[in-house]
DRENMAR-158949 format. One record per atom (N, C-alpha, C): residue in one letter; x, y, z. Coordinates in steps of 0.2 Angstrom, whole numbers, padded with zeros to 4 digits, always signed. Layout:
<atoms>
aXYZ;...
</atoms>
This chain:
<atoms>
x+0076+0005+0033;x+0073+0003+0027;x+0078-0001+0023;x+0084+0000+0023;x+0090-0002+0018;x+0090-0010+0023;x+0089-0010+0029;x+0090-0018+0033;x+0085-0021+0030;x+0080-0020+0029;x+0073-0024+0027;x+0073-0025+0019;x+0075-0020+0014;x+0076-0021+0005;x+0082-0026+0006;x+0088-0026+0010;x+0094-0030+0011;x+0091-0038+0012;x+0089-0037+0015;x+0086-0046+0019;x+0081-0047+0014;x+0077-0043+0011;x+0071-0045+0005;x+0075-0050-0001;x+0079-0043-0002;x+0082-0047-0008;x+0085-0053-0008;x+0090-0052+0000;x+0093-0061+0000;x+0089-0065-0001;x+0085-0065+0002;x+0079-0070+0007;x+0074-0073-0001;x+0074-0068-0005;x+0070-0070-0011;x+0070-0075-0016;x+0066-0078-0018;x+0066-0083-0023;x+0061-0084-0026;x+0061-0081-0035;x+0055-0079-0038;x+0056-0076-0042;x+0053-0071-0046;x+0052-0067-0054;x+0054-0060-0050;x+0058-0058-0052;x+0060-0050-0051;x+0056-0045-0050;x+0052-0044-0055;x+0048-0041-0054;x+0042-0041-0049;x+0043-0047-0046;x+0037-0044-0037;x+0043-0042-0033;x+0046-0045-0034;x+0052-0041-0030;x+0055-0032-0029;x+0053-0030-0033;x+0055-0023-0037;x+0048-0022-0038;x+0043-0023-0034;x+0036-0020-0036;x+0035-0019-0025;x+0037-0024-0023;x+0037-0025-0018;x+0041-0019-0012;x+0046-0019-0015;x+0052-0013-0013;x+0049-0006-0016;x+0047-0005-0020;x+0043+0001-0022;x+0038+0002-0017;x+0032-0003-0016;x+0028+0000-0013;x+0032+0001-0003;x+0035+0000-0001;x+0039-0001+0002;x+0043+0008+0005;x+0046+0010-0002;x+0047+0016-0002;x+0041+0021-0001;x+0036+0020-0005;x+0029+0024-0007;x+0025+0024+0001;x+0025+0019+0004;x+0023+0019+0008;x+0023+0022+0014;x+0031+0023+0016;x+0034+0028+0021;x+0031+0037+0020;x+0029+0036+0012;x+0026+0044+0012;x+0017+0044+0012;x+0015+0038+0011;x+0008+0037+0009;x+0006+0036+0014;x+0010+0031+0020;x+0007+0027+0024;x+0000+0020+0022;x-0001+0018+0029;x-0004+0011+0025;x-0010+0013+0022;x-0013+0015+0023;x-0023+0016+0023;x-0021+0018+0015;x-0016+0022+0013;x-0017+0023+0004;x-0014+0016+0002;x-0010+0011+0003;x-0007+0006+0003;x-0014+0001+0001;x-0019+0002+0004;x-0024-0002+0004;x-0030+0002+0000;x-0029+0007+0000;x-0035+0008-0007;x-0030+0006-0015;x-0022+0008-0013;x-0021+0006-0021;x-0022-0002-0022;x-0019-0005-0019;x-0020-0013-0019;x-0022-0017-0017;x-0023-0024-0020;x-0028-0029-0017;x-0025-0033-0010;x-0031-0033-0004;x-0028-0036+0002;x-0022-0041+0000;x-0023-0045-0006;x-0020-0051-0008;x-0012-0049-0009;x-0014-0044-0014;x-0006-0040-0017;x-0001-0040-0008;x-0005-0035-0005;x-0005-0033+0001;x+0001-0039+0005;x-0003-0044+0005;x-0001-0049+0010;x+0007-0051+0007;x+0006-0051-0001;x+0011-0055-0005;x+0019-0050-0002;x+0014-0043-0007;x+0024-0039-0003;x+0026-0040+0004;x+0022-0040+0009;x+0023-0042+0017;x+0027-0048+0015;x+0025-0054+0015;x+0028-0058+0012;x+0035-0058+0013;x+0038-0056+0006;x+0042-0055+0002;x+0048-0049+0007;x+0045-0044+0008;x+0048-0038+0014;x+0051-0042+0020;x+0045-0046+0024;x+0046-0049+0030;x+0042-0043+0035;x+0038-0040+0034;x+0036-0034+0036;x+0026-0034+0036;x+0025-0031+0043;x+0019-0030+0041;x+0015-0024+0041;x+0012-0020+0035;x+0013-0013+0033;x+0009-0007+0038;x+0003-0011+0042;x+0001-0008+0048;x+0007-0007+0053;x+0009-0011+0054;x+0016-0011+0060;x+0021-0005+0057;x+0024-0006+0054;x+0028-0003+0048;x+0028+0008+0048;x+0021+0008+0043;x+0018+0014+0042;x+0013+0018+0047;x+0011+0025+0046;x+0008+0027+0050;x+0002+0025+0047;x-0006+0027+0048;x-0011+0027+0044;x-0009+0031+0038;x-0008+0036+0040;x-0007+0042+0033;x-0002+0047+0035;x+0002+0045+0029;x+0010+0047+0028;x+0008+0054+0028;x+0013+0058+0026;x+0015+0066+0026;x+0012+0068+0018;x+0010+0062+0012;x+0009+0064+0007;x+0003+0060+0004;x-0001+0057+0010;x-0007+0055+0010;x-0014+0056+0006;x-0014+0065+0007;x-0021+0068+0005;x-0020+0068-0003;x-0014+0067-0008;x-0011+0065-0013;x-0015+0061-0017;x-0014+0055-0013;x-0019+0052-0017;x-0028+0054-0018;x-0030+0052-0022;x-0036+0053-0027;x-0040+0049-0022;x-0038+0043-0023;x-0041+0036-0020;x-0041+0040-0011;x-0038+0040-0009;x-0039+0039-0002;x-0043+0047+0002;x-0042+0053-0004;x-0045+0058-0002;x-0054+0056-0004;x-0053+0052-0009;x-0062+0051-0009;x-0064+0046-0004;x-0059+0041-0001;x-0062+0034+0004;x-0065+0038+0010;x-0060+0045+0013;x-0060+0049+0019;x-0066+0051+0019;x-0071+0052+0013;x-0076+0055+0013;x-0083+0050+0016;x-0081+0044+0015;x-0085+0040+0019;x-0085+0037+0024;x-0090+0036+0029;x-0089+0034+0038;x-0083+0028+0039;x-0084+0022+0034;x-0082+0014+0035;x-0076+0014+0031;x-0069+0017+0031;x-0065+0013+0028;x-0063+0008+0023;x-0065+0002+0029;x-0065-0005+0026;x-0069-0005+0022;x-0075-0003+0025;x-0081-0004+0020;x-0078-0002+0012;x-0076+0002+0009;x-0072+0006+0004;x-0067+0003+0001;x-0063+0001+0004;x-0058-0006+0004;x-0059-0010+0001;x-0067-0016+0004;x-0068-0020+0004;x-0071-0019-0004;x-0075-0014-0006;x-0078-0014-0014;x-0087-0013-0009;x-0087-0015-0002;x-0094-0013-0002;x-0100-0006-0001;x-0093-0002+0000;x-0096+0005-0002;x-0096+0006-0009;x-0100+0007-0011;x-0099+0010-0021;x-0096+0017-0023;x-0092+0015-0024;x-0086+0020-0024;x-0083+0022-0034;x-0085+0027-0034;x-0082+0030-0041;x-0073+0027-0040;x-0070+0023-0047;x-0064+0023-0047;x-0058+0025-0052;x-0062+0030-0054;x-0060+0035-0059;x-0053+0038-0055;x-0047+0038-0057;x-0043+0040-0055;x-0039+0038-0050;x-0043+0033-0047;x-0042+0032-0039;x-0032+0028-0036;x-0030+0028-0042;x-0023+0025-0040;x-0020+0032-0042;x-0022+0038-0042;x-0017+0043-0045;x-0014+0046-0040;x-0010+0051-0040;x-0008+0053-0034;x-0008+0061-0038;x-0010+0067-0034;x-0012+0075-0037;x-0007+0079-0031;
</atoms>
């Protein structure tokens, strides 16, 4: 992980703060894994930190990290058949809480 923040930061040219939001999810991810990566954030954000890391977070993470069931958001996405569907905003999804982690 310290090779990949290492070459981020070289490799970087821009506003700090995607940088160091980038690196964050980065860290959070190894315990979250992707699938809560993608209820917290939009595919967009998504791409951007990949991006910025060199990394792509499917490849990278497990589905669901060792601190998964944590999240609020991904303990309610699990409750439905389609994932993406949930993801995408096509399941109607209560989003009360849904970035919080319990």
């Amino acid at each position: 992980m310290s090779q990949i923040i290492d070459k981020a930061i070289e490799d970087f040219h821009g506003g700090i703060d995607e940088l160091e939001s980038a690196i964050g999810v980065l860290a959070i991810g190894r315990h979250v894994g992707w699938r809560v990566l993608y209820i917290v954030h939009s595919k967009r954000t998504i791409k951007k930190y990949e991006e910025i890391l060199g990394v792509n977070f499917r490849e990278e993470f497990p589905k669901e990290g060792p601190d998964a069931d944590r999240s609020i958001g991904y303990r309610i996405a699990k409750r439905f058949s389609n994932f993406w569907k949930v993801v995408s905003g096509e399941e109607k999804v209560d989003r009360t809480n849904w970035r919080e982690l319990a």
